[in-house]
ROSE-4610 file (N, C-alpha, C; in Angstrom, 1 decimal, always signed):
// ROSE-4610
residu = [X/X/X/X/X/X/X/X/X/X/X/X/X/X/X/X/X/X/X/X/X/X/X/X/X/X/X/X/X/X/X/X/X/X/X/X/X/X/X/X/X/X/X/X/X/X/X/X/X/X/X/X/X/X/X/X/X/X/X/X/X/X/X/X/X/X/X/X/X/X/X/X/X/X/X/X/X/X/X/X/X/X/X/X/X/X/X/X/X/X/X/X/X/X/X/X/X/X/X/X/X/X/X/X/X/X/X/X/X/X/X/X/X/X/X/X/X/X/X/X/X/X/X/X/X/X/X/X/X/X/X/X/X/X/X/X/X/X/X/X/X/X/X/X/X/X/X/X/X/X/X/X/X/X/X/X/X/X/X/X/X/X/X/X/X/X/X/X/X/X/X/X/X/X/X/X/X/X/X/X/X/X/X/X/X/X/X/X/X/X/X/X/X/X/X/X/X/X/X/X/X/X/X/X/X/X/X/X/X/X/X/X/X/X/X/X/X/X/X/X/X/X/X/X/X/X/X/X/X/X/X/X/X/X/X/X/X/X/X/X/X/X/X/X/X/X/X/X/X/X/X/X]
num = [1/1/1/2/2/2/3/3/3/4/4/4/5/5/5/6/6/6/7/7/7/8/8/8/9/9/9/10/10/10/11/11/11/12/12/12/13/13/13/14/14/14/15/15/15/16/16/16/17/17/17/18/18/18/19/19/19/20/20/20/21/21/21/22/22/22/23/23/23/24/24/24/25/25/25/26/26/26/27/27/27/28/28/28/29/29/29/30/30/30/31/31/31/32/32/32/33/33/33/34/34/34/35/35/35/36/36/36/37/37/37/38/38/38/39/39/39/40/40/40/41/41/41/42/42/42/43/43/43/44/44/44/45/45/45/46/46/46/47/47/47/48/48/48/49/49/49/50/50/50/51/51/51/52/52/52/53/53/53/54/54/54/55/55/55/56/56/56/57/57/57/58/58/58/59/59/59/60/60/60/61/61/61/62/62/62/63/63/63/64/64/64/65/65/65/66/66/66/67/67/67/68/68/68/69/69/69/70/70/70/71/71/71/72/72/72/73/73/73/74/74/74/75/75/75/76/76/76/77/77/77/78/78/78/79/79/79/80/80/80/81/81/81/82/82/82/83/83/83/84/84/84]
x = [+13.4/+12.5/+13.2/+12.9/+13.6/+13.0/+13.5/+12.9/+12.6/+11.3/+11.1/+11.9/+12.0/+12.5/+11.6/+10.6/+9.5/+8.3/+7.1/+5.5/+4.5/+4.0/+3.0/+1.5/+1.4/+0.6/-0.8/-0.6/-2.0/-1.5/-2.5/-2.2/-3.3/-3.6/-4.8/-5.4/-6.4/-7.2/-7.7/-8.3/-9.7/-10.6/-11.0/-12.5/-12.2/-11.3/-11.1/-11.5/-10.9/-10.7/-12.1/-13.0/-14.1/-15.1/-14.7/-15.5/-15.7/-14.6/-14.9/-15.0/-14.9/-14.8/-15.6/-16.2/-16.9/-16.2/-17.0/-16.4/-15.5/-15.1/-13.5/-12.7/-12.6/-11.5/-11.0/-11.9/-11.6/-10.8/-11.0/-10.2/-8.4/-8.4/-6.9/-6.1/-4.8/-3.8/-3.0/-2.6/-1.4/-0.9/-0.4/+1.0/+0.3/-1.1/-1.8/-2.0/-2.2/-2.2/-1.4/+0.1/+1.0/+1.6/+1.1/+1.5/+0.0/-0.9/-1.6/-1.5/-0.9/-0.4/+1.0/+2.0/+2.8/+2.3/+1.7/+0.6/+0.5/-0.3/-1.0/+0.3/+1.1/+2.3/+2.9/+3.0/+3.7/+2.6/+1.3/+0.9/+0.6/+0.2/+0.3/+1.5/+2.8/+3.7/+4.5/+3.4/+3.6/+2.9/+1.6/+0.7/+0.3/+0.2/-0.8/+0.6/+1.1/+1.9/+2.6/+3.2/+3.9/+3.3/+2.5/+1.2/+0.4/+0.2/-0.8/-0.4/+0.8/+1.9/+2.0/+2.2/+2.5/+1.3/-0.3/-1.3/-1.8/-1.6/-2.0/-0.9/+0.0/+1.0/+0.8/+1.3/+0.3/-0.5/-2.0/-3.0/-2.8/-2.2/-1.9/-1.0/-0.4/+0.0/-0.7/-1.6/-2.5/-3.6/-4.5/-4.9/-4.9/-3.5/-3.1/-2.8/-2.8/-2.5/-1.2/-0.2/+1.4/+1.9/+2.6/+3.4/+4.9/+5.3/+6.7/+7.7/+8.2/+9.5/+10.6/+11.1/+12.8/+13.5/+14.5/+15.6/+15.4/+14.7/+14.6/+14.7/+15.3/+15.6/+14.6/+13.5/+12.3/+11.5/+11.8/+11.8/+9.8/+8.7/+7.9/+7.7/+6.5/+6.0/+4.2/+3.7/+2.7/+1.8/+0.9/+0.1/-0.5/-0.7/-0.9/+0.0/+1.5/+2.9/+2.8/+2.7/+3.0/+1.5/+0.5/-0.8/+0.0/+0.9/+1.1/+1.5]
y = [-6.2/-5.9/-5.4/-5.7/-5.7/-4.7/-4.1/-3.1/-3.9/-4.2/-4.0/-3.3/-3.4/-2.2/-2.0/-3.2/-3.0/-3.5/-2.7/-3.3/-3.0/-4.4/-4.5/-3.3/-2.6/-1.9/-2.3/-2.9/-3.8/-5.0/-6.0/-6.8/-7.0/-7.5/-7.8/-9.1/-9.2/-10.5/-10.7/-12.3/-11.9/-11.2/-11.8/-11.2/-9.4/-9.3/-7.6/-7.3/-8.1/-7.5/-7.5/-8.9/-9.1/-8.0/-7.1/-5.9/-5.1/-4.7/-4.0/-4.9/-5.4/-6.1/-7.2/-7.7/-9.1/-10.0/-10.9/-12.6/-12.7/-11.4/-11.6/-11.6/-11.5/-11.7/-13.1/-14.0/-15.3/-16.0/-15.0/-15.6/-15.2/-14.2/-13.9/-14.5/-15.2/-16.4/-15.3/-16.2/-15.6/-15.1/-15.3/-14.4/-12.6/-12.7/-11.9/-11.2/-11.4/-11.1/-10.4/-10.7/-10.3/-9.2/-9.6/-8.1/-7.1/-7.2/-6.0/-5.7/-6.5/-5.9/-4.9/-5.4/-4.3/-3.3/-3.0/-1.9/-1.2/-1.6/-0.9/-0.5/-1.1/-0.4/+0.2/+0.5/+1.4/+2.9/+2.3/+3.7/+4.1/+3.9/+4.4/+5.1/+4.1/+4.9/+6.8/+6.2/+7.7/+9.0/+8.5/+9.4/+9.7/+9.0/+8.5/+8.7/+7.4/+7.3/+8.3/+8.8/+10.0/+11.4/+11.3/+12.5/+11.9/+10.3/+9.6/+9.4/+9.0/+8.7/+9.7/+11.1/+12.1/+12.7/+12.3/+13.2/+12.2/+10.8/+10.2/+9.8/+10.0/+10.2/+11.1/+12.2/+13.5/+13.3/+12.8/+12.5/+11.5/+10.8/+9.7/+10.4/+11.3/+12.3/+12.9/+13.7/+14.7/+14.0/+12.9/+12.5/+11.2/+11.7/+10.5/+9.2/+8.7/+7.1/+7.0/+8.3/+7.7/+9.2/+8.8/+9.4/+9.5/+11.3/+11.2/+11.2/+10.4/+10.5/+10.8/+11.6/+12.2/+11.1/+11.3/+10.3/+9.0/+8.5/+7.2/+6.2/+5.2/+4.3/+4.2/+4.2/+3.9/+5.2/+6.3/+7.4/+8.0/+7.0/+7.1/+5.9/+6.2/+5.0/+5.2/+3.7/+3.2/+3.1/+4.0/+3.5/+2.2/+1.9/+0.0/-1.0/-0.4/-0.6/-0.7/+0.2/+0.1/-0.5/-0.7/-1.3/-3.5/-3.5/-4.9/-5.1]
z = [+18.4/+17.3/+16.1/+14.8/+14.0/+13.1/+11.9/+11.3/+9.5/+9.5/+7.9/+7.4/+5.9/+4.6/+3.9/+3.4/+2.1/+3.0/+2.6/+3.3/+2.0/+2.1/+0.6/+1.0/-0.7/-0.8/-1.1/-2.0/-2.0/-3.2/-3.4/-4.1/-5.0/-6.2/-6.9/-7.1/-7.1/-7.2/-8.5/-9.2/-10.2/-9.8/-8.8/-8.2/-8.5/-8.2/-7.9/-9.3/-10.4/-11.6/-12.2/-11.6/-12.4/-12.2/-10.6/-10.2/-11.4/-12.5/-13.2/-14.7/-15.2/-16.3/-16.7/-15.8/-15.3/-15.3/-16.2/-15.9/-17.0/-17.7/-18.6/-17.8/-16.6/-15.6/-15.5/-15.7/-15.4/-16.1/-17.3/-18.5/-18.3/-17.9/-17.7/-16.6/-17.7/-17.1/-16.2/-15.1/-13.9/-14.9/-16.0/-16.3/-16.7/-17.2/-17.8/-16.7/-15.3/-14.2/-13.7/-13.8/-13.5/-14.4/-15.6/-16.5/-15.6/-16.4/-15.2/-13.9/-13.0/-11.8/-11.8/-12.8/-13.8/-14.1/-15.0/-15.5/-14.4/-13.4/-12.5/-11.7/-11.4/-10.3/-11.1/-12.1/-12.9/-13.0/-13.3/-13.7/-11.8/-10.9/-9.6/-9.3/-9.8/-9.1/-10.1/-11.2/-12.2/-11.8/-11.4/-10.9/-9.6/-8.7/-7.5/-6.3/-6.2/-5.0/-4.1/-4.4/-4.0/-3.1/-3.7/-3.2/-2.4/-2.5/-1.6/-0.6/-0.5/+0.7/+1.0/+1.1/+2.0/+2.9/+1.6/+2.4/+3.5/+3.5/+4.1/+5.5/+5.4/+6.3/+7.2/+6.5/+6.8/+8.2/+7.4/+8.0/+9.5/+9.2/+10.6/+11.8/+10.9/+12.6/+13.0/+12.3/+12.4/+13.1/+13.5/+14.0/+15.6/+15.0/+16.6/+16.2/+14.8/+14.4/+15.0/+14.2/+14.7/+15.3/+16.2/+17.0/+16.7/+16.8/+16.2/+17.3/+17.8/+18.9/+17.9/+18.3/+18.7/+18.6/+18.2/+18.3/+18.1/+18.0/+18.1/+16.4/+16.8/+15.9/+14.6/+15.1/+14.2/+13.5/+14.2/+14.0/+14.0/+14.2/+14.7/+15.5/+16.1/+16.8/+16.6/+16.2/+15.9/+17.6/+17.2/+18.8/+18.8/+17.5/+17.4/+18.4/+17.8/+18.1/+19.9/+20.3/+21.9/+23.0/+21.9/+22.9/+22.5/+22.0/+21.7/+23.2]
């Protein structure tokens, strides 16, 4: 079993964008797309990320999601992970 390095955070859609904007979403070209998905991973990772990642980390031990073993390669284990 092999170890990831990067796991996607989220990705964005129109539809997602028309949620707030309406149907001016439809208007914006992939490339326009791709600069606001810029935008947005830039301003997340200014404000948000860092703090979100730890409380929610945090949170997944604190509840039993992930399990911390000792020594081990992976350095937690997913109870997802060992019901496979």
């Amino acid at each position: 079993m092999g170890n990831k390095e990067f796991f996607t955070v989220s990705q964005i859609h129109r539809d997602d964008l028309a949620q707030v904007i309406g149907l001016k979403a439809y208007a914006y070209t992939d490339s326009d797309m791709q600069l606001l998905a810029d935008k947005m991973n830039d301003d997340y990772l200014n404000q948000l990320y860092w703090e979100s990642m730890r409380i929610i980390a945090e949170f997944l031990i604190e509840d039993g999601s992930v399990t911390i073993v000792p020594n081990n390669t992976n350095k937690a284990s997913s109870k997802e992970k060992s019901n496979e």
